[in-house]
C-alpha positions in Angstrom: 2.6 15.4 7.9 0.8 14.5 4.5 -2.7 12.8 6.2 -4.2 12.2 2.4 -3.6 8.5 2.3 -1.4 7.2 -1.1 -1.7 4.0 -2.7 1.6 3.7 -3.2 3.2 6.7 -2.6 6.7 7.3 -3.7 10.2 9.0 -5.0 9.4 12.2 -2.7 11.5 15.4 -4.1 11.9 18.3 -2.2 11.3 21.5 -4.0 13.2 24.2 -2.8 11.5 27.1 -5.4 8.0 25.9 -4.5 9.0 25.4 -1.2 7.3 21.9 -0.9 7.2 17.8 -1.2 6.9 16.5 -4.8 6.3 13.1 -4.8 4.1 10.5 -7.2 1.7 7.5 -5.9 2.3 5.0 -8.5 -0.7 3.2 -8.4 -3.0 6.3 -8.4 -1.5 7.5 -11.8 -0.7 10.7 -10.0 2.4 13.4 -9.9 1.4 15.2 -6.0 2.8 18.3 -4.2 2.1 19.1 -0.6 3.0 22.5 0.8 3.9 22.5 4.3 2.5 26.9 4.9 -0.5 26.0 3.4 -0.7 22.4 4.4 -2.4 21.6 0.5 -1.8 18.8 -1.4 -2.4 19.5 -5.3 -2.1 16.8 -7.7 -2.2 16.1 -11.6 -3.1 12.9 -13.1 -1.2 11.7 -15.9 -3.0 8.1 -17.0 -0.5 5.3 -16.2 1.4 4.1 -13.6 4.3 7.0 -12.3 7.2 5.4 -10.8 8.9 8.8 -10.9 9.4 12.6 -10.6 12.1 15.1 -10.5 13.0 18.4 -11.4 13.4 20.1 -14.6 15.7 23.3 -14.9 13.5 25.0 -16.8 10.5 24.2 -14.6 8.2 21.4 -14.1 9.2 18.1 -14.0 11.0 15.1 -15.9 8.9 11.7 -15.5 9.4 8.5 -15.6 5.4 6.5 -16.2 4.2 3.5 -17.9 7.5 2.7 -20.2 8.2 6.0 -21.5 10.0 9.2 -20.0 7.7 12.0 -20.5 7.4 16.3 -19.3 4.9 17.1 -16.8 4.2 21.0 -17.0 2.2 21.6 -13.7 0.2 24.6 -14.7 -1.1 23.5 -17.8 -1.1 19.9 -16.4 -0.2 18.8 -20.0 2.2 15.3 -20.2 4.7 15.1 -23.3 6.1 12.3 -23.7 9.8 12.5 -24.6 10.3 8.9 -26.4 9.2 5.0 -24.7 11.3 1.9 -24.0 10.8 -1.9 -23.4 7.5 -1.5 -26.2 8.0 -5.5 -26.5 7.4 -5.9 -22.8 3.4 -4.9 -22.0 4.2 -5.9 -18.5 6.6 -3.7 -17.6 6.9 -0.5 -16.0 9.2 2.2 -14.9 9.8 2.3 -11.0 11.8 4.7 -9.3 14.7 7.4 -10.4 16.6 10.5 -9.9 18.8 13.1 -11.4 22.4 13.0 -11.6 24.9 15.4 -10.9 25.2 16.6 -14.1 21.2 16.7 -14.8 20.7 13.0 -16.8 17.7 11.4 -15.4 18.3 7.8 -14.2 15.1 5.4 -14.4 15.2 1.2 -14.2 11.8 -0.8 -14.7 10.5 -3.3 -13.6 7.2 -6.5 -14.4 4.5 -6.2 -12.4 2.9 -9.0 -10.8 0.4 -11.1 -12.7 -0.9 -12.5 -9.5 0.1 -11.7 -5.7 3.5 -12.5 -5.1 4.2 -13.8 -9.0 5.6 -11.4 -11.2 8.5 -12.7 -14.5 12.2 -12.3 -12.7 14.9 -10.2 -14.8 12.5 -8.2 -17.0 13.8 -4.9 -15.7 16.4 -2.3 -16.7 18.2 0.4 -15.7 18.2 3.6 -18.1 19.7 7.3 -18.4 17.7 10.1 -20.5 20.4 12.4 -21.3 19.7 16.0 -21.8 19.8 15.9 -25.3 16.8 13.3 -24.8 19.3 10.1 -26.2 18.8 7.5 -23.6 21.1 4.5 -23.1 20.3 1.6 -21.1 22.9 1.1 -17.8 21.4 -2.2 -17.0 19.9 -5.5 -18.0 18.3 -8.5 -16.1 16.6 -6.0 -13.1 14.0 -7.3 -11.1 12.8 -4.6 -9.8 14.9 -1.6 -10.5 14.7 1.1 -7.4 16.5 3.2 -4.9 19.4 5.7 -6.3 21.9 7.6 -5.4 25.0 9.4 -6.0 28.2 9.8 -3.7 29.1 13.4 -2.8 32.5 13.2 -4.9 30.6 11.6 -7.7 32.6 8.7 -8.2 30.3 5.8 -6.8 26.8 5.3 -8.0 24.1 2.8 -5.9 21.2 1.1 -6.8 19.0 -1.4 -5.6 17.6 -4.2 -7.3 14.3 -4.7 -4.4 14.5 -9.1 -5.3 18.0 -8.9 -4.6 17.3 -8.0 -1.0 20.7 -5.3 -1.1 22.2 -2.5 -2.1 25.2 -2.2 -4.8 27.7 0.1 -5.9 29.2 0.9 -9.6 32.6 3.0 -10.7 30.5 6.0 -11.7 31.9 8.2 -14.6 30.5 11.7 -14.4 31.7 12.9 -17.6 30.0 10.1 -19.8 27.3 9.5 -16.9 28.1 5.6 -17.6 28.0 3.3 -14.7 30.3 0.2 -13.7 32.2 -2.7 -11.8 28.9 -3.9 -9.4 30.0 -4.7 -5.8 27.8 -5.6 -3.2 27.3 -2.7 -0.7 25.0 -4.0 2.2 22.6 -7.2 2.4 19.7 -6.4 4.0 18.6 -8.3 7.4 15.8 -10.8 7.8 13.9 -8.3 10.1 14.6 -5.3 7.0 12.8 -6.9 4.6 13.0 -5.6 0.9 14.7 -2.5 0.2 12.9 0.0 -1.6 13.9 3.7 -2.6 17.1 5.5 -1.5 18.6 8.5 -0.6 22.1 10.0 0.6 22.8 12.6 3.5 25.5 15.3 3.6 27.9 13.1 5.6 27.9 10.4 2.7 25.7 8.0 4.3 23.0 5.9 2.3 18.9 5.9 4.0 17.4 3.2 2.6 13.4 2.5 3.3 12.4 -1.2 4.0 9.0 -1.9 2.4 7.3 -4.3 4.9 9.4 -3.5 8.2 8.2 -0.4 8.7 11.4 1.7 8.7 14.5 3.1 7.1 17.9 2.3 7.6 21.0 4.3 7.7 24.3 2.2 6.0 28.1 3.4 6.0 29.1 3.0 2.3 32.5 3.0 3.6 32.2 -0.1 6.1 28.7 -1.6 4.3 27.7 -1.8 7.9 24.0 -0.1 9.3 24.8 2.5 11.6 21.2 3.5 12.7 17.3 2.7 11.7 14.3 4.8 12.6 11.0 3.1 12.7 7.8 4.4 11.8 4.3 3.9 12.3 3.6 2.3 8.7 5.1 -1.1 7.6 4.9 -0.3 3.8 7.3 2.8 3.7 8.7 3.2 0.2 10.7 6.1 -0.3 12.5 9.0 2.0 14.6 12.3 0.9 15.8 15.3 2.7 14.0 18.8 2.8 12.9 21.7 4.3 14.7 25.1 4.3 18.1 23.7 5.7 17.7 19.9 4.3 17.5 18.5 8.1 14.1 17.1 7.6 13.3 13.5 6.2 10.7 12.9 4.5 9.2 9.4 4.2 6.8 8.0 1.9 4.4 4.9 2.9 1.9 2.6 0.8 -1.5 0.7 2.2 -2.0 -0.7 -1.5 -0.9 -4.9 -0.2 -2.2 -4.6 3.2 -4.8 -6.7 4.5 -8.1 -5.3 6.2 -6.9 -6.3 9.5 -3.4 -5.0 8.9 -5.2 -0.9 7.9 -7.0 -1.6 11.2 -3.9 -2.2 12.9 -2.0 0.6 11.1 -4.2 3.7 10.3 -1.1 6.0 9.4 -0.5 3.3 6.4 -0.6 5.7 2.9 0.1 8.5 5.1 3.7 10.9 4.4 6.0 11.2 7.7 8.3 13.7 8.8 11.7 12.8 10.7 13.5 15.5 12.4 16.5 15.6 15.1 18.3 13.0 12.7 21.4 15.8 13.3 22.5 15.3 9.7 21.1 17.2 6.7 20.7 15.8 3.5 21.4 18.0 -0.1 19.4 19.6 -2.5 18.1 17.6 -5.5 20.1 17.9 -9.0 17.6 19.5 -12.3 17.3 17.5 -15.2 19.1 19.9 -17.6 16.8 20.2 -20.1 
């Protein structure tokens, strides 16, 4: 649906009072949004790498870019940054997050690579920006910090840790917002490749999107087992979330920044934003950072 190729596009957000796809390609230092009436993608560059984007109660959006959590006020196109982490590590940069149910803003890092392929192993974290703007950090040791989500009685918290090739949940406390207990939720298969971002439909079931194989996923957090995978016509797809005026669209992010010229021959959707329908489950609305 989105044709304007990404980099590395990522953490799609679906916007219900703008009515349209808020998502971030990383690697082009930008914050998009795409409006399906009008078909438009607008965009605001913010000068260092964005792993992330959600909402913001009060309007415009809570980032996560470079190492620091930062404001994004879309009209004025103005970026505030809110306070930075990890200064000690030049390497490092945030990766993906999301909102929780009570409107803290979960973000883990991550090194980049140095060379293709080489990047420093357990440089990462997992953080929380409270409301207040206090942030505490959830986890140590990350690789490479990604997907998130919640369960729909708040109790569980998942994560994926992309080098650890699986997805984990934590005892979630939604009073304190502090996370705990890891277990190992699903191992991904040879032919799935790395996990990358995350999100959770209205039935309680995790869609995970396998960078490099082309599709996402659907896991029973119950079981741990997959219970269904859609394929799509990119290998590099990122990132998916639920939209669209009754949340039964999926929207699915994709990447040609990695590929080969003979691979973007073979794939000219790479880059490119998809659109999954008939799924017959809906996903749910994003939670506002509440500040």
């Amino acid at each position: 649906v989105v044709k304007e190729k990404n980099r590395m596009g990522e953490c799609p957000v679906w916007e219900e009072r703008e009515n349209a796809l808020v998502y971030v390609d990383i690697n082009a230092q930008k914050v998009c949004r795409w409006s399906p009436l009008t078909n438009e993608v607008q965009s605001v560059s913010v000068g260092a790498r964005v792993g992330s984007v959600a909402l913001r109660q009060c309007g415009g959006y809570v980032i996560a870019l470079g190492t620091r959590f930062a404001f994004l006020d879309w009209d004025t196109q103005a970026v505030t940054t809110i306070l930075e982490v990890e200064q000690d590590k030049p390497n490092n940069r945030f990766n993906d997050g999301k909102v929780d149910p009570k409107g803290r803003f979960f973000a883990g890092t991550m090194a980049e690579e140095t060379a293709p392929g080489v990047r420093a192993r357990r440089q990462g974290a997992l953080y929380t920006l409270f409301p207040d703007h206090s942030v505490i950090k959830q986890l140590d040791q990350v690789d490479i910090s990604n997907g998130l989500d919640w369960s729909l009685d708040h109790r569980t918290f998942f994560h994926i840790d992309s080098l650890a090739y699986a997805v984990h949940a934590f005892s979630y406390d939604v009073h304190t917002g502090q996370i705990a207990c890891p277990k190992l939720l699903y191992r991904l298969e040879k032919e799935e490749q790395m996990p990358d971002g995350m999100c959770i439909d209205a039935e309680g079931k995790l869609w995970v999107a396998c960078i490099d194989a082309g599709r996402v996923i659907r896991i029973d957090p119950e079981t741990g087992k997959r219970i269904q995978t859609v394929r799509l016509p990119a290998s590099r797809i990122t990132s998916c979330c639920f939209g669209g005026k009754d949340y039964s669209e999926m929207y699915v992010t994709s990447a040609y920044d990695g590929l080969d010229e003979a691979t973007l021959a073979k794939e000219p959707q790479a880059g490119e934003i998809f659109k999954i329908t008939g799924l017959g489950v809906k996903g749910i609305p994003q939670n506002f950072y509440a500040a």
